[in-house]
Backbone as numpy.savetxt, mean C-alpha at the origin, in Angstrom:
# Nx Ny Nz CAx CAy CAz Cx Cy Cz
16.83 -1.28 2.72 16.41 0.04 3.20 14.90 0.10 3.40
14.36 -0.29 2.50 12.67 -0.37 2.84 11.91 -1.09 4.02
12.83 -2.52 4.21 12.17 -3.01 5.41 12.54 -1.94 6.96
14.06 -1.25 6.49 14.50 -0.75 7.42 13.26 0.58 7.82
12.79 1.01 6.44 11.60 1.85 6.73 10.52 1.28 7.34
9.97 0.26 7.62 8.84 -0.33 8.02 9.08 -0.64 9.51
10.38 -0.96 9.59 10.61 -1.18 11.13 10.29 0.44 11.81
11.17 1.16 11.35 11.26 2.71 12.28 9.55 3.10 12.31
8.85 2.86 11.10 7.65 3.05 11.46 6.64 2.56 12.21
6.94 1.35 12.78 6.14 0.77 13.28 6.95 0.97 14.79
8.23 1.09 15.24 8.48 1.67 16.44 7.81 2.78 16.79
7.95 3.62 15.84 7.37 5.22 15.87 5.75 4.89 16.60
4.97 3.82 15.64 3.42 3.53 16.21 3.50 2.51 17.28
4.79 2.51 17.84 4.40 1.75 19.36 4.07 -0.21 19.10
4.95 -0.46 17.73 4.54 -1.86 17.60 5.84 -2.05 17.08
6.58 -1.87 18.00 8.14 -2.62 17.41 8.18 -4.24 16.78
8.84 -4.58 16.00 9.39 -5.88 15.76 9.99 -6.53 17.23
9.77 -7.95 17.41 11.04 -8.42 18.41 11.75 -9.42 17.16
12.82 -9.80 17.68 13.71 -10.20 17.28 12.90 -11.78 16.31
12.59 -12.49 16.58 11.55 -13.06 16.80 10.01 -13.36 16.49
9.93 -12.02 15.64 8.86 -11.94 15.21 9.18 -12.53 13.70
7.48 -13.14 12.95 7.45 -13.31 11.73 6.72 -12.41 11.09
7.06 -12.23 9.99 6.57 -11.14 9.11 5.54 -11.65 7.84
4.73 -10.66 7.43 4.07 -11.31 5.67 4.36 -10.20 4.85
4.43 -10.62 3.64 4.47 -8.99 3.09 3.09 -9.29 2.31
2.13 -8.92 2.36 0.89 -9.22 1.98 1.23 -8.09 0.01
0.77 -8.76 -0.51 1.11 -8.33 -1.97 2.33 -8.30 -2.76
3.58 -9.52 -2.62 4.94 -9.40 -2.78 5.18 -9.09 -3.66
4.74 -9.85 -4.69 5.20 -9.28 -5.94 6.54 -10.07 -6.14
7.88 -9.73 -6.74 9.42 -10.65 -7.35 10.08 -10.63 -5.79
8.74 -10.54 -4.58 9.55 -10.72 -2.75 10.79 -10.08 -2.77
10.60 -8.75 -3.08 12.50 -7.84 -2.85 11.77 -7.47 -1.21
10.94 -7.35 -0.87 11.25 -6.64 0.37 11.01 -8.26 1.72
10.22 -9.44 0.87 10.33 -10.47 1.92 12.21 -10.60 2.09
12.16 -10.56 0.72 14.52 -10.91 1.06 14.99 -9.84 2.11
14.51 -8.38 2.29 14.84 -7.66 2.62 14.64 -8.08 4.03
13.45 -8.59 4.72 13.26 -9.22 6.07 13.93 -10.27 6.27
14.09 -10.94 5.58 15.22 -12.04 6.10 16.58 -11.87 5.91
17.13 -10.99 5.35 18.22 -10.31 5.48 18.27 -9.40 6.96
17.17 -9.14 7.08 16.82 -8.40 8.25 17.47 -9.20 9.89
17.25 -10.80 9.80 16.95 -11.88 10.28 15.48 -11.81 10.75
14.66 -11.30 10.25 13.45 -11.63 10.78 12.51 -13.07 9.76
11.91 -13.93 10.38 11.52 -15.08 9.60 10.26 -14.58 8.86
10.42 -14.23 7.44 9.37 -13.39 6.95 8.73 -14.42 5.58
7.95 -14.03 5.02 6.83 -14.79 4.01 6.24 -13.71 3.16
5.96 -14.23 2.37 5.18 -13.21 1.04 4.34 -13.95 0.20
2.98 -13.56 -0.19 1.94 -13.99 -0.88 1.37 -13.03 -1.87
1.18 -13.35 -2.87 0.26 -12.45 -4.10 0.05 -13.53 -5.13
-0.84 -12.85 -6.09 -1.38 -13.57 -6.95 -0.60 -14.60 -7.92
-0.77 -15.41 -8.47 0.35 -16.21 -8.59 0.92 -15.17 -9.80
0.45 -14.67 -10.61 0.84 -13.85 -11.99 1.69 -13.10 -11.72
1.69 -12.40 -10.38 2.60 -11.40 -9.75 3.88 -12.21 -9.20
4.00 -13.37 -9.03 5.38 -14.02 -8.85 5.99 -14.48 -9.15
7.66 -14.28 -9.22 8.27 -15.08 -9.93 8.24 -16.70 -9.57
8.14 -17.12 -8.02 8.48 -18.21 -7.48 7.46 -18.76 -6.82
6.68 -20.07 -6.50 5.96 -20.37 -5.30 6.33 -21.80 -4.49
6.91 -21.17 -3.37 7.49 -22.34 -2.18 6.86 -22.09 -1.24
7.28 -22.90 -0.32 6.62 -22.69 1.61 6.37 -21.23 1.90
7.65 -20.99 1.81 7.87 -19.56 1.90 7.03 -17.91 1.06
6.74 -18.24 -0.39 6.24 -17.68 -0.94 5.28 -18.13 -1.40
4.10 -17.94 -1.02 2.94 -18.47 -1.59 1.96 -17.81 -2.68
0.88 -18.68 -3.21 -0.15 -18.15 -4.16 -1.26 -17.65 -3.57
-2.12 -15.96 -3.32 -3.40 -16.45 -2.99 -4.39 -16.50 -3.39
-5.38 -17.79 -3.06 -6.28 -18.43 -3.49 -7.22 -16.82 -3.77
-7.83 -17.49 -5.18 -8.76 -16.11 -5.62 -9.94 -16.37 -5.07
-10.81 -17.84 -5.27 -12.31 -18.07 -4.70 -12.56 -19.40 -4.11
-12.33 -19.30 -2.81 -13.07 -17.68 -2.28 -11.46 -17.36 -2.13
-11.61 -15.27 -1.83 -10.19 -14.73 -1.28 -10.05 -15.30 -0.30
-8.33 -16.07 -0.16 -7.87 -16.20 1.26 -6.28 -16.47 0.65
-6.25 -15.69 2.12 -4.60 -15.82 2.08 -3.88 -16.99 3.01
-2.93 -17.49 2.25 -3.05 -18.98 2.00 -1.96 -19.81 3.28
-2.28 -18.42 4.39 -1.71 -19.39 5.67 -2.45 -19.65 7.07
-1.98 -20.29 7.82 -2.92 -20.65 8.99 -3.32 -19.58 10.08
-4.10 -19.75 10.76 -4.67 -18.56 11.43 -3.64 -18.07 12.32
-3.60 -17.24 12.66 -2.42 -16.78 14.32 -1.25 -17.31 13.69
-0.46 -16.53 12.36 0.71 -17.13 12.20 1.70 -16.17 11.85
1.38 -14.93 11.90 2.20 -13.76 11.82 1.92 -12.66 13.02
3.32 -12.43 13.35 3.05 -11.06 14.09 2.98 -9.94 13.37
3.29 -9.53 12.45 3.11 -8.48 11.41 2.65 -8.86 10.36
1.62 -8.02 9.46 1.67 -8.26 7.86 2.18 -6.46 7.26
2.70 -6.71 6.46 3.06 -5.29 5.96 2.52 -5.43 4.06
2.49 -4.20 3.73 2.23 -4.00 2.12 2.75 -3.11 1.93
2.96 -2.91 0.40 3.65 -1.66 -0.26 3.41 -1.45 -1.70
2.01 -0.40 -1.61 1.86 -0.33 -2.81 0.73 -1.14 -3.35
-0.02 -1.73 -2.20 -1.14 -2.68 -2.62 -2.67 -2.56 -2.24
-2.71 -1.42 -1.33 -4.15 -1.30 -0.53 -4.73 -0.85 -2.16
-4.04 0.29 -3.05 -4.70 0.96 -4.41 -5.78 0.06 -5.50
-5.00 -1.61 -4.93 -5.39 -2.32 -5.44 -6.68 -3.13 -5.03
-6.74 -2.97 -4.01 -8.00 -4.44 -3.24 -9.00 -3.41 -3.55
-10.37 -4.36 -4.25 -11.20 -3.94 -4.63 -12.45 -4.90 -3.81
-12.14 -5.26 -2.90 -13.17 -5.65 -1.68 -12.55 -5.49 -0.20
-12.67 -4.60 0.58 -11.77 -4.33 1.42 -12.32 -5.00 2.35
-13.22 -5.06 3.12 -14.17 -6.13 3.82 -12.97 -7.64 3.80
-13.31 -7.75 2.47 -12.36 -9.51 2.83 -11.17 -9.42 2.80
-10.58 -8.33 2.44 -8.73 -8.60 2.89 -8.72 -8.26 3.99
-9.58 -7.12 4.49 -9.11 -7.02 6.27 -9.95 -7.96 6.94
-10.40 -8.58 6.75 -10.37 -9.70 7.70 -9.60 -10.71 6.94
-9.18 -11.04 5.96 -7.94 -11.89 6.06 -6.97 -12.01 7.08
-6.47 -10.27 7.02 -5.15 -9.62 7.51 -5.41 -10.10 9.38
-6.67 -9.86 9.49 -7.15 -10.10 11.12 -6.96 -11.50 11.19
-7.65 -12.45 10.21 -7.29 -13.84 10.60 -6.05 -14.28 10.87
-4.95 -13.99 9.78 -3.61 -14.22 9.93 -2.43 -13.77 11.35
-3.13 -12.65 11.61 -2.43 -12.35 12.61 -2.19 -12.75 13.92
-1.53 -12.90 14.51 -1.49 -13.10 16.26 -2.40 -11.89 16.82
-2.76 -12.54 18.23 -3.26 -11.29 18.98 -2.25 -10.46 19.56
-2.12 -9.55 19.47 -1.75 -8.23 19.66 -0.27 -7.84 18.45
-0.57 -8.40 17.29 -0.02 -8.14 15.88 -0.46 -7.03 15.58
0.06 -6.37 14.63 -0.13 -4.86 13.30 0.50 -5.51 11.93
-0.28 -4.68 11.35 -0.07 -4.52 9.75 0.10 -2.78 9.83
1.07 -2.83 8.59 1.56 -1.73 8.04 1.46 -1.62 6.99
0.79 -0.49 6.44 0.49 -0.50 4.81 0.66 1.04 3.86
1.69 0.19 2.87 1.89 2.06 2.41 1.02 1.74 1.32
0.38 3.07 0.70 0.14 3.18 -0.03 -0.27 4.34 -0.85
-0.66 4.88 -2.39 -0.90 6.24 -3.03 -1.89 6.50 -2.27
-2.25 7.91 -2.24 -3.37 8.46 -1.59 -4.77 9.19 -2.68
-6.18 9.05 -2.49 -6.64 9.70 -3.69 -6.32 10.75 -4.09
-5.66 11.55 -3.45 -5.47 13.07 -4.37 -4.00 13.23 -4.47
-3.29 12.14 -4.74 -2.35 12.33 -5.64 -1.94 13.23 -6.62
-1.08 13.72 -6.97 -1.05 14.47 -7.80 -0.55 13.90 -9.35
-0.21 12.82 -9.11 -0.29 11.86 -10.38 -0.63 10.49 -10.18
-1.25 9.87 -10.70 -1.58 8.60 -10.77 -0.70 7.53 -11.10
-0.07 6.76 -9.67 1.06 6.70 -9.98 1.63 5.01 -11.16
0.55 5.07 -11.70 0.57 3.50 -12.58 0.15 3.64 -14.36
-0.13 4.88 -14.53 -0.70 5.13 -15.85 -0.08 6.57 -16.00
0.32 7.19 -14.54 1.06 8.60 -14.97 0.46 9.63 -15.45
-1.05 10.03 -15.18 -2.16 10.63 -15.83 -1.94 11.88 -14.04
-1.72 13.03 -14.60 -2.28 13.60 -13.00 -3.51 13.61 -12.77
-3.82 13.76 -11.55 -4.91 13.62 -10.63 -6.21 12.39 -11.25
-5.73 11.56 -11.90 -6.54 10.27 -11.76 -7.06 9.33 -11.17
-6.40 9.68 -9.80 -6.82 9.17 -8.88 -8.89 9.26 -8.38
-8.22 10.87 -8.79 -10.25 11.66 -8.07 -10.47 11.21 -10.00
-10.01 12.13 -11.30 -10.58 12.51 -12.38 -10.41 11.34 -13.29
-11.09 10.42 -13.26 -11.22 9.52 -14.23 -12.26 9.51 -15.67
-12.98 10.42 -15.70 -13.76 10.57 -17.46 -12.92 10.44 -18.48
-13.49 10.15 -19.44 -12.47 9.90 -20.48 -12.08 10.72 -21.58
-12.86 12.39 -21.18 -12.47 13.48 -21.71 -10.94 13.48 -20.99
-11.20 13.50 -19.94 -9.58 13.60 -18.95 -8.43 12.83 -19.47
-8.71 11.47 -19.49 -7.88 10.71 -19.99 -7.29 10.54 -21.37
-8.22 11.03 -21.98 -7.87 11.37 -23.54 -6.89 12.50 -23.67
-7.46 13.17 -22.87 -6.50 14.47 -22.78 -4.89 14.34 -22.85
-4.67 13.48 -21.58 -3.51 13.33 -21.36 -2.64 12.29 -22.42
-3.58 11.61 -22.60 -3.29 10.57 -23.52 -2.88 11.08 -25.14
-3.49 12.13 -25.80 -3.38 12.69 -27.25 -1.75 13.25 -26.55
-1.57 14.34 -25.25 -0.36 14.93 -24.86 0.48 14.10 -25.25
0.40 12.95 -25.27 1.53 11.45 -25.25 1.60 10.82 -23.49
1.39 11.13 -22.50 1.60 10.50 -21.38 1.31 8.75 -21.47
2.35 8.35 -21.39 2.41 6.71 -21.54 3.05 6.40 -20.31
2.51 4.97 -20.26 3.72 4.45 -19.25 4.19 3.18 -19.92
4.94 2.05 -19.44 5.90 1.42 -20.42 5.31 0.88 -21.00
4.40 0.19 -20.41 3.79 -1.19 -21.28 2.72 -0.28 -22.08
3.02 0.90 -22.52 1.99 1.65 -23.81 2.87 2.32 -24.49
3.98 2.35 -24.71 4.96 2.94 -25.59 4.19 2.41 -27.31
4.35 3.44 -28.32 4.04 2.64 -29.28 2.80 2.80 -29.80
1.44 3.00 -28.55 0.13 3.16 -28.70 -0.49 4.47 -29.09
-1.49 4.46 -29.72 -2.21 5.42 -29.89 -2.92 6.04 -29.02
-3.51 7.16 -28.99 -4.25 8.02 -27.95 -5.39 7.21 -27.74
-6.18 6.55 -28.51 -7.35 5.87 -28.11 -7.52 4.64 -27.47
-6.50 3.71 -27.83 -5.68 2.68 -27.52 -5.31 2.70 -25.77
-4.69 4.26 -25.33 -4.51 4.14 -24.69 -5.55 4.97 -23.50
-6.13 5.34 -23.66 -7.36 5.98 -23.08 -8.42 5.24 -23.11
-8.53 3.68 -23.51 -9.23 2.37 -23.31 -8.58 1.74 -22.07
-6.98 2.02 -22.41 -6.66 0.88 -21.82 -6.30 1.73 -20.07
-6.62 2.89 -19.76 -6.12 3.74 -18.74 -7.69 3.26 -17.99
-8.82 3.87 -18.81 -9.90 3.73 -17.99 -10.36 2.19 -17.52
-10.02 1.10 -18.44 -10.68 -0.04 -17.69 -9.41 -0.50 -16.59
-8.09 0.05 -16.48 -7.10 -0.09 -15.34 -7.75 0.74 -14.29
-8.15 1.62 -14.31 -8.71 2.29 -13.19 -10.10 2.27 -12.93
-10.87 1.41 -13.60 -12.03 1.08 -12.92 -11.84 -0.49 -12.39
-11.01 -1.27 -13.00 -10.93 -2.59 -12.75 -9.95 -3.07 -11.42
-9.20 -2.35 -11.62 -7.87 -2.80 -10.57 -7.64 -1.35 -9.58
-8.13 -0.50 -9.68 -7.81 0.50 -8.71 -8.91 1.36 -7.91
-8.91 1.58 -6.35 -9.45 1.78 -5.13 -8.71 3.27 -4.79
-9.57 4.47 -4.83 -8.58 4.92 -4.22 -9.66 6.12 -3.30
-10.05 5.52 -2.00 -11.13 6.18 -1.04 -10.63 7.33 -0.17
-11.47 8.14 -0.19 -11.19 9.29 0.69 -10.88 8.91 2.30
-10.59 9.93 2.55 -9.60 9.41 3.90 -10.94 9.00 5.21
-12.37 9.36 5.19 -12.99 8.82 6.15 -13.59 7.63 5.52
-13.90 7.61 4.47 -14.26 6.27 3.75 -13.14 5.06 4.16
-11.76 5.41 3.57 -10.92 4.27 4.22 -10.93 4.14 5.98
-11.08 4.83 6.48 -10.78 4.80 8.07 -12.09 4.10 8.67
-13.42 4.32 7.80 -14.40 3.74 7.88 -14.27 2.07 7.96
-13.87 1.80 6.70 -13.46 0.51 6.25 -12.78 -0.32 7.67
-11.92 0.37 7.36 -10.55 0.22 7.85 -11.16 -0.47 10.27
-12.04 0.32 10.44 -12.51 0.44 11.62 -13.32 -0.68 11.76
-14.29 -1.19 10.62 -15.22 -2.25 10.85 -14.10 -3.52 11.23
-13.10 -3.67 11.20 -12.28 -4.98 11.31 -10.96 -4.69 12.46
-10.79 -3.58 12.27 -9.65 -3.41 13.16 -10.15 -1.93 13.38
-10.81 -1.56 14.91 -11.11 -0.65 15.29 -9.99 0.50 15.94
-9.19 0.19 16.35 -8.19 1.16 16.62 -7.29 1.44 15.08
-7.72 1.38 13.95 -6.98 1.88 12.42 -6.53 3.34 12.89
-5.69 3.55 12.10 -5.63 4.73 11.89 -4.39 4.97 11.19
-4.06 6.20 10.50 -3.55 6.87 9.67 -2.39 7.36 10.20
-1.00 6.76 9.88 0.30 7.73 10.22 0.82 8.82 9.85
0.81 9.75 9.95 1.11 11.10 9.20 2.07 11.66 10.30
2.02 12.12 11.26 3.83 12.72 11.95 4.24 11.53 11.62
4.46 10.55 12.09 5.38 9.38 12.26 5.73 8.71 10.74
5.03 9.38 9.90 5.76 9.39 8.15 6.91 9.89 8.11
6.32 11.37 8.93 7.02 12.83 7.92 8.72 12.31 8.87
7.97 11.77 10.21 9.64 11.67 11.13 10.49 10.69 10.51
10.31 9.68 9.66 10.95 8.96 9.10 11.45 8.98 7.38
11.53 10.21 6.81 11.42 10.66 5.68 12.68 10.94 5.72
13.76 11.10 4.87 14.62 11.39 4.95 15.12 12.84 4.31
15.75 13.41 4.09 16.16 14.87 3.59 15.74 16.07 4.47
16.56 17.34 4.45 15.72 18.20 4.76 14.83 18.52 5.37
14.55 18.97 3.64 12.98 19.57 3.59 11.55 18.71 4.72
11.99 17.25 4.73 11.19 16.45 5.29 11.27 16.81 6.49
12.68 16.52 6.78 12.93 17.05 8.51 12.22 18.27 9.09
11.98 20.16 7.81 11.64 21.03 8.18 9.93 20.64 8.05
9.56 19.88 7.37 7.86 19.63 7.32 7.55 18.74 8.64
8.05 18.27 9.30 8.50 17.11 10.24 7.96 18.37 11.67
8.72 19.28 11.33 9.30 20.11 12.71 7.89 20.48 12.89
7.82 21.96 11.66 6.48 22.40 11.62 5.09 21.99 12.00
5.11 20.49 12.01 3.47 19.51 11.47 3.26 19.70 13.13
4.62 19.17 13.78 4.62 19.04 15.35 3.26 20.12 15.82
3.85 21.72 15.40 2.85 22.60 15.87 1.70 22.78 14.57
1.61 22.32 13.53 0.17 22.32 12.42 -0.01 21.13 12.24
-0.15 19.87 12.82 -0.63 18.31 12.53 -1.74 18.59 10.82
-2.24 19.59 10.71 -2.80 19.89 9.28 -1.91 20.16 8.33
-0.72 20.17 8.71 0.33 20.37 7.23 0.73 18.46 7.28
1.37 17.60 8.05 1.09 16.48 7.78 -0.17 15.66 7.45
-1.03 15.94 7.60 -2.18 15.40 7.09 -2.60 15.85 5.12
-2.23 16.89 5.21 -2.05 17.06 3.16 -0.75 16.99 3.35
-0.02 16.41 3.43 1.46 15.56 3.03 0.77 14.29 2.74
0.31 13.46 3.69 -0.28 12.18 3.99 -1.36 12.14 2.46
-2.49 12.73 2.57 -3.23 13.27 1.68 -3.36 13.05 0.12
-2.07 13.65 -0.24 -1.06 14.01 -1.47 -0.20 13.41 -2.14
0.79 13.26 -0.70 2.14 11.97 -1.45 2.19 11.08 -1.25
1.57 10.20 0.20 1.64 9.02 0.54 1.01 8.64 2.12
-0.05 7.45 1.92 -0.36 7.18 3.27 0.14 5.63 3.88
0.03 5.84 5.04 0.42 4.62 5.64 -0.49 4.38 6.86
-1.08 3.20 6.38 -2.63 2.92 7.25 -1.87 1.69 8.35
-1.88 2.14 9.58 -2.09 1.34 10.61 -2.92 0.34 11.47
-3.00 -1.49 11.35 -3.89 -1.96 11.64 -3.63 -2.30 12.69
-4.28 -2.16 14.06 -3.69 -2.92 15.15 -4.85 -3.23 15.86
């Protein structure tokens, strides 16, 4: 179902899959969504850190930390996609031009990811940690009990150590002209999907936020904002 989400979205932005095309999933992680592309039949690949994988073959690779590079030949994907990983790159400069090296000419990347004003932080479970990181804040939530798994057990201080150096160490989370900024120095046509989210959302309510945005494009943009963005590289 997820790759099936990545396809409709990237029709929606005018960069369909062909039959034919190869895929990356840039940040795989245990590769459920590379299986998901080759279940797909599309000839797909996945790379992340080696700690993050269960497996490393042809197919699934390690990438090299120094220097960053992702660990395939130039012009060798028509797509790279992520999910759940832009929160993470803490030099954006060198993954997007990775993502540019790897690609064919006239390739896209698709990338979901949390947005800063989240309304919870979606890895430590702290609301709005995304923008409020002090450690009055975090304590806060932390004495409440807010844990996530791997802190079951811990103390409030314990874990209000271990919240703030996760979110200064491993987590990115830039306002929307800051990323588009970024995002533009390497791949100048970037930009931000927000109708073409809300049209592929399923339920309802999505469908009636879907309708509406058509005539307020400012009610999809704090959807985008809030619950989830998906940055377009082409």
């Amino acid at each position: 179902m997820r790759a099936d989400h990545f396809q409709r979205l990237l029709v929606d932005a005018g960069h369909p899959l062909a039959e034919s095309s190869v895929v990356l999933d840039f940040g795989c992680g245990k590769a459920g969504l590379v299986r998901a592309f080759s279940e797909a039949e599309f000839n797909a690949f996945g790379c992340d850190f080696a700690f993050e994988m269960s497996e490393q073959t042809d197919q699934m690779r390690a990438l090299d930390e120094s220097p960053y590079r992702i660990p395939f030949d130039d012009d060798s994907f028509d797509c790279v996609v992520s999910d759940q990983v832009f929160e993470h790159i803490q030099d954006y400069g060198v993954a997007l031009r990775e993502i540019r090296r790897v690609l064919r000419p006239g390739g896209a990347s698709l990338n979901i990811f949390p947005p800063r004003y989240s309304l919870r932080e979606p890895h430590i479970f702290v609301p709005f940690a995304t923008v409020m990181q002090s450690r009055l804040w975090l304590s806060l939530w932390a004495r409440l009990g807010i844990r996530n798994d791997f802190q079951q057990g811990k103390n409030s201080r314990e874990v209000t150590d271990l919240n703030a150096t996760f979110l200064a160490d491993h987590t990115t989370y830039y306002g929307r002209r800051k990323l588009l900024t970024q995002a533009r120095e390497i791949f100048p046509d970037a930009r931000l999907l927000e109708l073409e989210t809300l049209a592929t959302r399923p339920g309802r309510c999505a469908r009636q936020l879907y309708a509406l945005s058509c005539h307020a494009p400012v009610l999809a943009r704090i959807w985008s904002e809030t619950r989830g963005r998906t940055l377009l590289l082409a």
